[in-house]
C-alpha positions in Angstrom: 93.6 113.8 126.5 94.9 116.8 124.4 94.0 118.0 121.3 95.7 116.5 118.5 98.4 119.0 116.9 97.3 120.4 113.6 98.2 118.5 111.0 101.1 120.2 108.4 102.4 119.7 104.9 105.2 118.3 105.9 103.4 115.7 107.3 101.5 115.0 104.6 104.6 114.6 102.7 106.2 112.2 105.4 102.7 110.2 105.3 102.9 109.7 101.4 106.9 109.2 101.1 106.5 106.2 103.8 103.5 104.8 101.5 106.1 105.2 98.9 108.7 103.3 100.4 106.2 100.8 101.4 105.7 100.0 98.0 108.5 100.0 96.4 110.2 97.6 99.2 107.3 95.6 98.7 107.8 95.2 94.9 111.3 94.7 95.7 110.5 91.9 97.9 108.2 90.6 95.4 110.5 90.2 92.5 113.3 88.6 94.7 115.4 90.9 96.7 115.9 90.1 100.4 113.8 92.5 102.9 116.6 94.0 104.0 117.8 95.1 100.6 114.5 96.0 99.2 114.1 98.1 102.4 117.6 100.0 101.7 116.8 100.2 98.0 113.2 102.0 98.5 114.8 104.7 101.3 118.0 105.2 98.7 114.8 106.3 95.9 113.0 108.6 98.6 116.2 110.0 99.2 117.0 110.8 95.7 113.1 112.5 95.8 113.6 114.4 98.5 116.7 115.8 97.0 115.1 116.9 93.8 113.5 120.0 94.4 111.3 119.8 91.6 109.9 116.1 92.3 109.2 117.6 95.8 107.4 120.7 94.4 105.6 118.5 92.7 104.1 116.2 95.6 103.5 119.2 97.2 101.5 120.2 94.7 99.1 116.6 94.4 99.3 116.7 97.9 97.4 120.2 97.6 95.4 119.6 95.1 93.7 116.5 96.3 93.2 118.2 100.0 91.1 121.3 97.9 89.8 117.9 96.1 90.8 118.0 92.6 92.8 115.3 91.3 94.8 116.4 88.4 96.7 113.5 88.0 100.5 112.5 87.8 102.1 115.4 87.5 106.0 115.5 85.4 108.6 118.0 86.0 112.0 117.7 83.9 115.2 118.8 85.5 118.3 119.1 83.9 121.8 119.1 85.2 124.3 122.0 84.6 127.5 120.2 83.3 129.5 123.6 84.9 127.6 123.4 88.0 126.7 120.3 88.7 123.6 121.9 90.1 119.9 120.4 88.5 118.3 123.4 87.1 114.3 123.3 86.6 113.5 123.5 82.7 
């Protein structure tokens, strides 16, 4: 057997957005909505995640911080949509 590939950020990100959409189908489940739905409804909320460039900077950073193991917490970043753009800006 081979030696494992090193293990990336990217990774690490795909690893905690699957534990993410685990839970939220599961809550979804939970509170009445059909698997199918719950499972459609948790991937359309990682999707919204991954497109928000600050939600994802910010995951990167817990990710980082808890691999050099400090544990700052939940993190919040605000972004706020240019009405002439239509392009979220960080604040």
């Amino acid at each position: 057997m081979s030696d494992p590939r090193p293990i990336t950020l990217d990774d690490l990100e795909s690893v905690y957005l699957d534990g993410f959409c685990t839970g939220i189908a599961t809550f979804a489940v939970n509170v009445g909505q059909a698997p199918e739905e719950a499972d459609e409804f948790a991937e359309s909320i990682a999707a919204q995640l991954r497109g928000d460039t600050a939600a994802m900077n910010e995951l990167r950073n817990q990710i980082v911080e808890r691999l050099n193991g400090a544990d700052g917490g939940p993190g919040t970043s605000m972004t706020v949509k240019d009405n002439q753009n239509e392009e979220p800006s960080d604040v």
